[in-house]
N, C-alpha and C positions, 0 to 999 in steps of 0.2 A: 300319692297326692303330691307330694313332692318333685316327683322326676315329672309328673303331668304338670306342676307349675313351671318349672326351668324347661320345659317342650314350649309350654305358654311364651315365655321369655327368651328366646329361641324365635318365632316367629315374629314376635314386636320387636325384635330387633332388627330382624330381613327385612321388614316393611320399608324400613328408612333405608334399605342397600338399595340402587339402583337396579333397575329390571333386567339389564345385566349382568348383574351379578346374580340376581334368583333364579332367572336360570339357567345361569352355566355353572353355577357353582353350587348353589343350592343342594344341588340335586346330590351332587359327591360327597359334600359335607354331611349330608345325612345318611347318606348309605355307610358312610365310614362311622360315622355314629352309634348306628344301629350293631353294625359289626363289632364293634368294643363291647356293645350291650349282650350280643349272642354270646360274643367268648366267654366275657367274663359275667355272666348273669348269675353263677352259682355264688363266685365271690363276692359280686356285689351286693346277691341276698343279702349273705353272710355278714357280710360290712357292715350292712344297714342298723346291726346294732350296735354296731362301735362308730359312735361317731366322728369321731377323727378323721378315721377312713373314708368315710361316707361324704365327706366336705372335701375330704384330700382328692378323693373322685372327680367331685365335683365341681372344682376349681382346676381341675388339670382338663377335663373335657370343656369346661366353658373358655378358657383359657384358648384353646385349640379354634372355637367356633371361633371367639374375638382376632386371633390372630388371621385367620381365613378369611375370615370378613375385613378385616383393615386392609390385606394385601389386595382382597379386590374394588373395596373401597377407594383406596388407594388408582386402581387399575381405571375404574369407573367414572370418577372425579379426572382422570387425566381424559378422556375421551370426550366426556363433558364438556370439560374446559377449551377442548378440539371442536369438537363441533360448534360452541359459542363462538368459537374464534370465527371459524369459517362463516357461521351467520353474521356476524360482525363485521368481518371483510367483505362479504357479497353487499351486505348496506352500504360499508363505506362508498364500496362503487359505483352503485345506484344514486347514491347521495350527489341532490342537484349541485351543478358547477357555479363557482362564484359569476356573479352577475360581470358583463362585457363591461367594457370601457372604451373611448375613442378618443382620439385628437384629431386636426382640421385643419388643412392647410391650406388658404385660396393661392393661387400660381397664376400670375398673369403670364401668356403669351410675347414670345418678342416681338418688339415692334415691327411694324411694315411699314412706319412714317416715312418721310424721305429724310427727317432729318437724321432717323438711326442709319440707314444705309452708310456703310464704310465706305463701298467704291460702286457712287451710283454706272457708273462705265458699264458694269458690267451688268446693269439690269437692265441694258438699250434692248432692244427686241432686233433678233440678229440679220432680219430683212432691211429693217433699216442703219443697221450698221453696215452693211454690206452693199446699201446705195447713197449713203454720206460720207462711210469711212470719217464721223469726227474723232477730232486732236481731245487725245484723253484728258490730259489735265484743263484743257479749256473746257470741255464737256462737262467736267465736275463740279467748275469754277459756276457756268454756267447756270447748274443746276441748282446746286445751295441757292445762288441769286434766286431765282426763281423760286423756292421752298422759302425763302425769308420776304418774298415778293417787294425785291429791290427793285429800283426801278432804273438806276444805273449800273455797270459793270464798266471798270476801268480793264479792259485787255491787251491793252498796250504792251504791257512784258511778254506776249509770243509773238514767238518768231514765225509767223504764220502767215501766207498769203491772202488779201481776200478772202477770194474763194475758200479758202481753205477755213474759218473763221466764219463764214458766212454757210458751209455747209455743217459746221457744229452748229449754230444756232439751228439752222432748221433739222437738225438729226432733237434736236430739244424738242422743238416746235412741234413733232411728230409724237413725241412722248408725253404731251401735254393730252394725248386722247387718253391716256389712263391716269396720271397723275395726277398734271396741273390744269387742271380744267377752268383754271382763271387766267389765264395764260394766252391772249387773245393775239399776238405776232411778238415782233423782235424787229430789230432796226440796226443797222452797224453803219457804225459811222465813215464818210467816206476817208475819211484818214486810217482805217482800221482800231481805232485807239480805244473806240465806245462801243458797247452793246447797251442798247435801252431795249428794254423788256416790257411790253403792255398787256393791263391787265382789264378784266370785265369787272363789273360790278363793282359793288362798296367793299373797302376793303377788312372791315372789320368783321361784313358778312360773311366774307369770303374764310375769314380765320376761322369763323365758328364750322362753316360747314364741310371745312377741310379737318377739323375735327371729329365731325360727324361720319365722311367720308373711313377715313382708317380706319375706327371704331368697328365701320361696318365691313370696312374689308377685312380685317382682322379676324370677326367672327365668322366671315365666308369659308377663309381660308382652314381655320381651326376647330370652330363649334359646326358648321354644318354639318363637315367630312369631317368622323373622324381618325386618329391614324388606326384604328384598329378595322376599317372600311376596306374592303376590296376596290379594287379599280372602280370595278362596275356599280358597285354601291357609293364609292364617291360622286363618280359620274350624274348618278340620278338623282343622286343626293342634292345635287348644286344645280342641277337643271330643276330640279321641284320645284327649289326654292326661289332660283330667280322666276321662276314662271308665275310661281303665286305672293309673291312682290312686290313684282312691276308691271307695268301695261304698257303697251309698243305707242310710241306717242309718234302723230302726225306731223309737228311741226320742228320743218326740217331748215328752219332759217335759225333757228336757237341751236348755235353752235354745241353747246352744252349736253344736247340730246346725243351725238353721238361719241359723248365720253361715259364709260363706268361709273363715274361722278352721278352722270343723272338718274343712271339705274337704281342706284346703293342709296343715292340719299334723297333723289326726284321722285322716285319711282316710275320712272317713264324713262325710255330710251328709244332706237330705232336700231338698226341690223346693226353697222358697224359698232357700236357702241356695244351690243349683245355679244357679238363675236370676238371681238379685244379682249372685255371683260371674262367670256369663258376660256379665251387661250393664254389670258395671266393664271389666274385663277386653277385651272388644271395643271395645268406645266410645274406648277409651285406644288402642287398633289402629288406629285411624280408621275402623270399618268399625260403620255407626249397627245399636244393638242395644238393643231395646228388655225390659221387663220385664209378662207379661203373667200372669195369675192370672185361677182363678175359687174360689169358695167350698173348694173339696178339695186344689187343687193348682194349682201355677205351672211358667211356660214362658216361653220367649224368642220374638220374630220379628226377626229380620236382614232386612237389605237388600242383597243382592247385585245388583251392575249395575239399580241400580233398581229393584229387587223385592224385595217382601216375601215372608218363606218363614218357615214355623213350625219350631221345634228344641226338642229335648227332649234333653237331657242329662241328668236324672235317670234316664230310662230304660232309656239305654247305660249307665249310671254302673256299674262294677263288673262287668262282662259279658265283659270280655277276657280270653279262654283259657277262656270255659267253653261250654256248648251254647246258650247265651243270649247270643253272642254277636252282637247287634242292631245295626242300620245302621238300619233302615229310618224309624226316628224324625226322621233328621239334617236334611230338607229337606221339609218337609208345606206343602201349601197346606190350604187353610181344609176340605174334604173329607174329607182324610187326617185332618187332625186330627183334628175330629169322631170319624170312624170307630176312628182307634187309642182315640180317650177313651172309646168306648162299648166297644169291644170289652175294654177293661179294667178295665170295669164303672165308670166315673168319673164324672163330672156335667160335660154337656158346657153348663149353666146358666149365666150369669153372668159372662160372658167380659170381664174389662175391663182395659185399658193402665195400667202404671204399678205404681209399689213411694211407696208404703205402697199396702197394698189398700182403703183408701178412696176412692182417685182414682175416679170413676166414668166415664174418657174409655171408649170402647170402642177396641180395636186397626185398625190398616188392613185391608181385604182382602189375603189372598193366594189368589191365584188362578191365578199360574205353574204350570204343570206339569212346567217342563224337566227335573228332577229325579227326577223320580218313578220315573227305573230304582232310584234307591236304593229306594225302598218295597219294592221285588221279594226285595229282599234279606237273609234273616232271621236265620241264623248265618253260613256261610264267607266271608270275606271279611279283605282283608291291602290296609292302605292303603299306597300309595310316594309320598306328599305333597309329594317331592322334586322329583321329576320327572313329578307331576300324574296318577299312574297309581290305580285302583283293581284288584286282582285276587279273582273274583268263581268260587261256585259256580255251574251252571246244569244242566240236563239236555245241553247239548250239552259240558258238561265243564269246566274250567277258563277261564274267559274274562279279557278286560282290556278295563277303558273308563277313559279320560280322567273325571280328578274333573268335569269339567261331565258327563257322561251319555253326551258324544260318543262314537266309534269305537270302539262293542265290537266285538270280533273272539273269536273264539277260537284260546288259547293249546299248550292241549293236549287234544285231542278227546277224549270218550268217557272221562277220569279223571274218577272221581269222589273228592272229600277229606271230611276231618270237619270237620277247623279248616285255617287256615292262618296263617302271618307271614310278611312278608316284610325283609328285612335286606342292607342292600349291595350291592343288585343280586341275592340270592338267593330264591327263592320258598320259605318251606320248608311241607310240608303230612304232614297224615295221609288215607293212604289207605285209602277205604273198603271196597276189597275185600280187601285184607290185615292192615291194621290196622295198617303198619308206616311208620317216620315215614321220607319221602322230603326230598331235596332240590332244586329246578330253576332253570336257569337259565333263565329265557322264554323259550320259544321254542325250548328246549335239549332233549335226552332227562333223563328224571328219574333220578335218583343216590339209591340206598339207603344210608339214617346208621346206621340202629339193626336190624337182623334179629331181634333179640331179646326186648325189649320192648313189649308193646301199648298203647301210653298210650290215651287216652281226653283229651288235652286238652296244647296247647302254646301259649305265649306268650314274647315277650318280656317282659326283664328287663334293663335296660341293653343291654350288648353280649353277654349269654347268652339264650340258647335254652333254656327251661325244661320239661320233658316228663314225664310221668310216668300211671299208674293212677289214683291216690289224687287227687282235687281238694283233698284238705287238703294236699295236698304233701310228705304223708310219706316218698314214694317215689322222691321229682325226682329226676330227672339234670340235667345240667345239661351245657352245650357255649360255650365260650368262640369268638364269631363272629369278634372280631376279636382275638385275642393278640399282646402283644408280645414278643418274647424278649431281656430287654436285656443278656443275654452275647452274642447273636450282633452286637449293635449296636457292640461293644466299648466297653466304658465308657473305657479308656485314650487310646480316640479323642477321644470327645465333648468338645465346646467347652461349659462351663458359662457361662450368661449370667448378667448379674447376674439374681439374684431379687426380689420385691416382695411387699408386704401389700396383702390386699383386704378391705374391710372385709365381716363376714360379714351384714348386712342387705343389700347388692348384690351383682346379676350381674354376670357379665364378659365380656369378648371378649378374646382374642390378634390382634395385628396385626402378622405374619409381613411385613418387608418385606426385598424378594431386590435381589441387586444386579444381575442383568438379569434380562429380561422372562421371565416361564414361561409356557407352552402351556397351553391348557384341559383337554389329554387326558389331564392328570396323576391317577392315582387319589391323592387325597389320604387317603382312608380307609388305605391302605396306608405311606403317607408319613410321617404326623403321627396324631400318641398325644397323649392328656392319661390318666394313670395315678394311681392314689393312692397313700395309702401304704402298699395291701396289695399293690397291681401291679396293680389292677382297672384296665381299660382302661374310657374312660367315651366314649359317641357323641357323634359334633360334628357341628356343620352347619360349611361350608365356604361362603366367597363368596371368587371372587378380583376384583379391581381391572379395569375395562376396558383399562387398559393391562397389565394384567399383570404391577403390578410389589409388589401386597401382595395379602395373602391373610389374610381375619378368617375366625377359628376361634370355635366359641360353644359352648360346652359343652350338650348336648341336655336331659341332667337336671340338677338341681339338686342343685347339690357342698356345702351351705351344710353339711353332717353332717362333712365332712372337715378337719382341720387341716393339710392340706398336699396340693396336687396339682402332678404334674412335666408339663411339655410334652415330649414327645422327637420330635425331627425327624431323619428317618432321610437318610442321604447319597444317596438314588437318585432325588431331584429332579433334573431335567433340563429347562435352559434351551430358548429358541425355538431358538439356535443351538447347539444341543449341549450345550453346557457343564452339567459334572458341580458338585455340592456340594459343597464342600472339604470338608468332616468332618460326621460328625454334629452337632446343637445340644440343648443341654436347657438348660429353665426351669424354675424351683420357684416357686407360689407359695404363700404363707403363705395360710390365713384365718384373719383374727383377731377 
């Protein structure tokens, strides 16, 4: 009874050993057990009536089990505590990362006013440096005047002839098609001692809209293109944009029409004005861009990868959203040319390089063809300059080629559209067999917007889609692409950041920096708003940092009209490792 209670007491105690221990140990303990019980069975018959013995037994064999069992207790409890560890460590790593954080910096743009220019000298356009040849510091002297719109200059202090004096002013006078477009002659007096300078208009007009002007050349140069743009993406970039702008204006007695001036701030121009304005503008991109004219009308030739190619921006100019919506102008060799100038009844006579049109250099050859799918091209067409896409009508239906010409394929067989735009990864188009405006995702089945209405013509407009019957626009609808909703953002959330003043002659950029790395697959368009102060939501270009740790924002159109735009950065950024956005963020900046 006895030894079957301590067997009992024996196993209530293994219960609490760890299952390692029962059995790997278990097993030996008792066979050595049992082994003591075989040798000594006689004697411990014998024992069993001396009690002494009987206990001295029996405290030396339990003695043995306890020691056995601590040292694997012991064993078992360390393995334990290993494997806790290791589950413990595998959580910690799983364990979400502290929520992101950000700071904001708006960055204006340097100026391109005339008054920041150090040495306007050297921004003469070198045609007409080389048929004025003016005296530098008279040219300078000159120019300030002008930029401060004085209306006397005492020039007395050079040693200059006449002539000499009289071919700096008009080396000015010719500068005035991009600059001073108020700027209407010059006068030298016959004694040489005075230059009077005359100017158009009111003069306090003239300040505001010489304001308006930089503002917008500023963002030409900096927000359209930008520097993370290929040539040829810059290229298209600035021709889009002037084409869907401005409209080629008739009247050729307003001085004004052909300066840059009228473009950027009229929205109307005519050739020479289109061509000045794109051979500033590129040249300053670093992508060489020449100014080419003959007796009737002017053009540009660019050099892409080495090659010269003819462009006509006048004749896009104003064509976006209507049935004249033209490509085919954008990339001619010397052929095309020709032929588009004859087919337009124009003078293909007289071809010669250079602004003033007395240069009499002749232009390089172009004789490239790579291009020439755009010639193919007469109205449907929706450029994605982002991601170097062009999307194309054809008889095989909706196609896409890469902006160099490469990998057309077709996108969706056998539709045929009227217009098209494309927006955020969205194609949107009218259909010419219903007449009703669709939308697709490439590659996607196409999605009916409107059932109702039969426009006859769509374009963008910022971040709306503009559609309507009436080409005067009587009739628009209008569809907001990107909205933001800023009760659902909660405002009681948002971390306001400090705000800042920009001045309104520059553009700007945001320089988003996160406190750890972000992912490339972030849709940012989804993420990050710049809004006004009506709540219009305004397009940005997006670049983030090779490591991933800032993100510049560029506003796509030109905000200089606004007194106030906000940034709102929505909390559903998500880091390489997970981690969430602590809170929403907003920026306000002033222009002043």
């Amino acid at each position: 009874m006895k030894l079957s209670g301590n067997k009992g007491c024996l196993y209530r105690f293994t219960e609490k050993v760890p299952d390692k221990f029962r059995l790997e140990h278990l097993f030996l303990l008792s066979k050595s057990f049992l082994l003591i019980l075989d040798k000594k069975r006689i004697l411990f018959w014998r024992e069993m009536n001396n009690v002494k013995g009987y206990y001295r037994k029996f405290i030396f064999l339990l003695t043995m089990v306890l020691f056995f069992a601590g040292c694997s207790q012991t064993s078992g409890t360390a393995g334990m505590n290993s494997a806790d560890s290791t589950r413990e460590a595998a959580a910690e790593k799983v364990k979400k990362p502290s929520p992101m954080t950000l700071s904001v910096e708006a960055v204006a743009d340097p100026s391109v006013a005339a008054e920041d220019i150090t040495d306007p000298y050297m921004e003469i356009n070198k045609y007409a440096l080389e048929i004025h040849r003016p005296d530098r510091d008279l040219y300078n002297m000159l120019f300030r005047a002008a930029d401060d719109m004085k209306k006397s200059v005492d020039i007395s202090a050079f040693n200059l002839s006449f002539k000499e004096k009289v071919d700096t002013a008009e080396c000015l006078l010719s500068e005035a098609g991009c600059r001073f477009f108020y700027l209407k002659n010059y006068k030298i007096s016959k004694d040489g001692k005075t230059a009077t300078l005359i100017y158009t208009g009111n003069m306090d007009e003239n300040k505001r809209n010489k304001e308006i002007f930089y503002s917008r050349l500023s963002h030409l140069l900096n927000n359209v293109a930008p520097k993370n743009y290929t040539d040829m993406q810059k290229f298209l970039a600035v021709y889009e944009y002037l084409c869907e702008t401005s409209n080629y204006s008739h009247d050729i007695k307003d001085p004004a029409t052909f300066s840059p001036y009228s473009i950027l701030v009229k929205g109307e121009g005519i050739c020479g004005g289109y061509a000045n304005l794109m051979a500033y503008t590129m040249n300053r991109l670093n992508v060489r861009t020449e100014y080419v004219c003959n007796e009737p009308h002017a053009w540009n030739i660019i050099m892409l990868d080495g090659k010269w190619y003819n462009t006509d921006v006048t004749w896009g100019a104003g064509s976006a959203g209507s049935m004249y919506n033209y490509v085919n102008f954008v990339l001619m060799n010397d052929k095309q040319r020709l032929e588009s100038l004859e087919n337009n009844g124009t003078s293909t006579k007289g071809i010669i390089l250079g602004y003033p049109r007395d240069n009499p250099t002749k232009p390089p050859a172009c004789t490239d063809e790579s291009f020439s799918g755009y010639c193919s091209i007469f109205d449907d067409y929706a450029m994605d300059i982002e991601h170097s896409k062009v999307y194309l009508q054809s008889d095989k239906g909706i196609e896409c080629m890469n902006l160099d010409c490469t990998g057309r394929s077709t996108i969706a067989a056998a539709m045929k559209t009227i217009q098209m735009a494309y927006f955020n990864g969205i194609l949107y188009f009218i259909n010419a067999d219903d007449n009703l405006l669709y939308s697709m995702i490439p590659g996607e089945k196409p999605e009916l917007i409107d059932g109702k209405m039969l426009p006859s013509y769509i374009k963008l407009s910022g971040t709306e889609l503009v559609y309507g019957v009436d080409p005067s626009g009587a009739d628009s609808k209008f569809i907001n692409l990107l909205p933001v909703d800023l009760d659902k953002i909660g405002e009681e959330d948002i971390v306001s950041l400090s705000g800042t003043d920009i001045p309104r002659t520059c553009s700007f950029s945001f320089n988003i920096k996160f406190s750890s790395e972000v992912g490339t697959s972030q849709n940012w368009n989804e993420s990050v708003y710049l809004v006004d102060s009506k709540g219009n939501t305004i397009p940005l270009h997006f670049e983030l940092s090779a490591d991933g740790g800032i993100l510049s924002v560029r506003p796509e159109q030109c905000i200089s009209d606004n007194d106030e735009v906000s940034l709102i950065i929505k909390k559903d950024i998500i880091s390489v490792d997970g981690a969430e956005l602590a809170s929403p963020y907003r920026m306000d900046v002033k222009i002043r």
